[in-house]
C-alpha positions as CSV (number, residue, x, y, z in Angstrom):
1,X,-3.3,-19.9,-1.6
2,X,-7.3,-20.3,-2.5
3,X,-8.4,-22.4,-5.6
4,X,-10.3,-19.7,-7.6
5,X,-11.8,-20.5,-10.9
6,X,-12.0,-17.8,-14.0
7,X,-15.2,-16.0,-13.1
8,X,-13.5,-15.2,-9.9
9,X,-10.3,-14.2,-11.3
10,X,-12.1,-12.2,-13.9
11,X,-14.3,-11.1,-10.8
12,X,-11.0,-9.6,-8.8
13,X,-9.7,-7.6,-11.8
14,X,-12.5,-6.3,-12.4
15,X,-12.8,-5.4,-9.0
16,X,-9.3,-4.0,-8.9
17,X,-10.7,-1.1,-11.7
18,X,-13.5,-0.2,-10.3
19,X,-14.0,-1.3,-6.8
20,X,-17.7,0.5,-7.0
21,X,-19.1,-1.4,-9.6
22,X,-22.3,-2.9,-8.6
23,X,-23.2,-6.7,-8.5
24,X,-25.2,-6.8,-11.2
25,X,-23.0,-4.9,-13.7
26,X,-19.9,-7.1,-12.0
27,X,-22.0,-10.4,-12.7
28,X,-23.1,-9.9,-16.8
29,X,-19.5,-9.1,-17.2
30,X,-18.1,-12.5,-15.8
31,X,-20.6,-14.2,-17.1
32,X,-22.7,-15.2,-14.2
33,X,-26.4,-14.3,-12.9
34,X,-26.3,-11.7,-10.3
35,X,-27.1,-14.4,-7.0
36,X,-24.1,-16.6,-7.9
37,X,-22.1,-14.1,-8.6
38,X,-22.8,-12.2,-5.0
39,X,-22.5,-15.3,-3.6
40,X,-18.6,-16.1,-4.6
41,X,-18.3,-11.8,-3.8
42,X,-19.2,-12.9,-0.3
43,X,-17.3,-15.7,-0.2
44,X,-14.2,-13.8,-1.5
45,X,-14.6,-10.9,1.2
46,X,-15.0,-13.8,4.4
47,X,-11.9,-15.6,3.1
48,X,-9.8,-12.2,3.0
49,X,-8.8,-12.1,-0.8
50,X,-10.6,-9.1,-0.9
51,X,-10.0,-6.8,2.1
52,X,-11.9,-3.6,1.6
53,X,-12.9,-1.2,-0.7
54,X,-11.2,2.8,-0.4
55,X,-11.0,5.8,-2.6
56,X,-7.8,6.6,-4.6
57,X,-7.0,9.9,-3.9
58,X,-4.9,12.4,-6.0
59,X,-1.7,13.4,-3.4
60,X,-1.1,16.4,-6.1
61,X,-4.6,17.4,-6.0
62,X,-4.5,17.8,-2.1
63,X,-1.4,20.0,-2.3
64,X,1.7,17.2,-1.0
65,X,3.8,18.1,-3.9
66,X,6.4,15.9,-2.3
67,X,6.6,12.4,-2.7
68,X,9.7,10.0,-1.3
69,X,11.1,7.3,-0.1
70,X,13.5,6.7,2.7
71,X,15.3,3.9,3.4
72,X,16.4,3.7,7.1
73,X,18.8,1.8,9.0
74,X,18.4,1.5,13.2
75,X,21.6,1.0,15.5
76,X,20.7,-2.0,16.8
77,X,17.8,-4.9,16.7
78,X,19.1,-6.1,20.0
79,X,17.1,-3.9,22.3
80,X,13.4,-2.4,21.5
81,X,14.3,-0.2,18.6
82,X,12.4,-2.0,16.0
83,X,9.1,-2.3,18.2
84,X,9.8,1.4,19.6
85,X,10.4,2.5,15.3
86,X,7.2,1.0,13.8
87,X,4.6,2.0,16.5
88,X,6.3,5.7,15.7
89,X,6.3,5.4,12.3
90,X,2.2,4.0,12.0
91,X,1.6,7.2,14.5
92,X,3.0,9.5,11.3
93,X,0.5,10.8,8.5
94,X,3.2,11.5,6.2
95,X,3.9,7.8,5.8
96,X,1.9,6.0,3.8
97,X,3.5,2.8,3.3
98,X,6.2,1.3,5.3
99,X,8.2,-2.5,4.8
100,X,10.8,-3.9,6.6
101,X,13.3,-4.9,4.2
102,X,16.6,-7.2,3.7
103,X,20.0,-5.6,2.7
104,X,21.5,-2.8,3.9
105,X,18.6,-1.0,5.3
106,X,15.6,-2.2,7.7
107,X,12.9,-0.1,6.7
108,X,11.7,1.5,3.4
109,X,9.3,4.4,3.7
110,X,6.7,5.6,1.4
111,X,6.3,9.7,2.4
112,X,4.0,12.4,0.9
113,X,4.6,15.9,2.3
114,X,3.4,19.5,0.8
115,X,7.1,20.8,0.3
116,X,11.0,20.3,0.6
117,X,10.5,22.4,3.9
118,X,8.1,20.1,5.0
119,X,10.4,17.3,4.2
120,X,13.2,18.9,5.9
121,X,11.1,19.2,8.8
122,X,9.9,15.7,9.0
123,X,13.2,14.0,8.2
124,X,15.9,16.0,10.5
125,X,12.9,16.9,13.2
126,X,11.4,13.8,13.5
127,X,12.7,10.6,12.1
128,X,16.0,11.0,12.6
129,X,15.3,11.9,16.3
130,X,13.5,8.5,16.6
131,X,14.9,6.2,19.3
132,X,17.3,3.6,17.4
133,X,17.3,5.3,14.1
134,X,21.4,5.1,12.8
135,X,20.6,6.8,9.0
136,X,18.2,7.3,6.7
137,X,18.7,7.8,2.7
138,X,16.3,9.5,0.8
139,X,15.3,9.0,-2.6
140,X,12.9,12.0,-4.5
141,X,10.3,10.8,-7.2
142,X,10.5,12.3,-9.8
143,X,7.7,10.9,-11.5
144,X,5.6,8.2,-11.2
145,X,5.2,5.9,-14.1
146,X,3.0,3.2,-12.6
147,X,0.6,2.8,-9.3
148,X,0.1,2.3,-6.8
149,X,-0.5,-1.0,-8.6
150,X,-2.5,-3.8,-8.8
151,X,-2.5,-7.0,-7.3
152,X,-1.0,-9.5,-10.2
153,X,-3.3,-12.4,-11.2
154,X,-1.6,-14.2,-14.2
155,X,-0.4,-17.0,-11.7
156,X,-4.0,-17.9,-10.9
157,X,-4.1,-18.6,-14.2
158,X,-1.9,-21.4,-14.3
C-alpha cells in the first residue's frame, strides 16, 4: 500500500467528485501551488492509484431500464470452464461488472439490459448456453440507493 500524505488523500477525493477538475482549481483546494500539486498528480497516475479518468453515464437515460445481478455457478473448475466463462462474459456488453466470488456461486454479474424481454433473451439464450455454466440466480434492483461508489480513504488516514 503507498504512503500518501493529507494533500494527497485530500487530492484523491477530490478527484473521486469531479475527475475533471483542473490542476489549478485541484491545487488551491488542497492547499498546494499548482507545480507541486501536478507533480504528486503525476506521481499518483505512474504508481497506479489513480487509473483513468471516464464519464459516468445515466443507464436510465440511455433506455436499459433493466438492471441485475446474477450469480452463477459452473459444473465444474476441473476442465476449461472458468477460462472458457470469463473470456465469454468480457465479450458481452450487457455486463458491466463481473467478480469471481466465494460461497455457493463462482461468479457475480453486474447486467444492464433495455427490458425483461431483453433479459430473458440474454439469460436463457445466452448465458445459460455458456460452456460449463450449472445455474444462475438472478436478483432485480429495485433501486439503487448508493453508487457505483467511491473508493474508501478513512484508512489512509490512520
Amino acid at each position: 500500500m503507498p504512503q500518501l500524505d493529507d494533500f494527497e488523500i485530500r487530492m484523491l477525493d477530490i478527484l473521486q467528485r469531479d475527475g475533471r477538475k483542473p490542476v489549478t482549481e485541484l491545487a488551491e483546494e488542497i492547499g498546494l501551488s499548482a507545480t507541486p500539486c501536478a507533480r504528486r498528480f503525476e506521481g499518483l497516475r505512474e504508481t497506479g492509484v489513480i487509473k483513468g479518468f471516464s464519464a459516468q453515464l445515466s443507464r436510465r437515460a440511455l433506455g436499459l431500464m433493466v438492471e441485475v445481478f446474477i450469480q452463477v455457478r459452473l459444473a465444474s473448475h476441473s476442465d476449461d470452464s472458468p477460462e472458457t466463462f470469463i473470456a465469454a462474459v468480457q465479450r458481452m456488453d450487457e455486463v458491466s461488472s463481473c467478480w469471481t466470488m466465494t460461497g455457493d456461486h463462482d461468479f457475480l454479474l453486474h447486467v444492464m439490459v433495455p427490458s425483461v424481454d431483453d433479459l430473458n433473451d440474454f439469460v436463457m439464450h445466452r448465458l445459460m448456453r455458456l460452456k460449463g455454466v450449472r445455474d444462475v440466480h438472478t436478483q432485480l434492483v429495485l433501486q439503487n440507493i448508493k453508487g457505483p461508489g467511491h473508493v474508501p480513504l478513512g484508512h489512509l488516514r490512520r
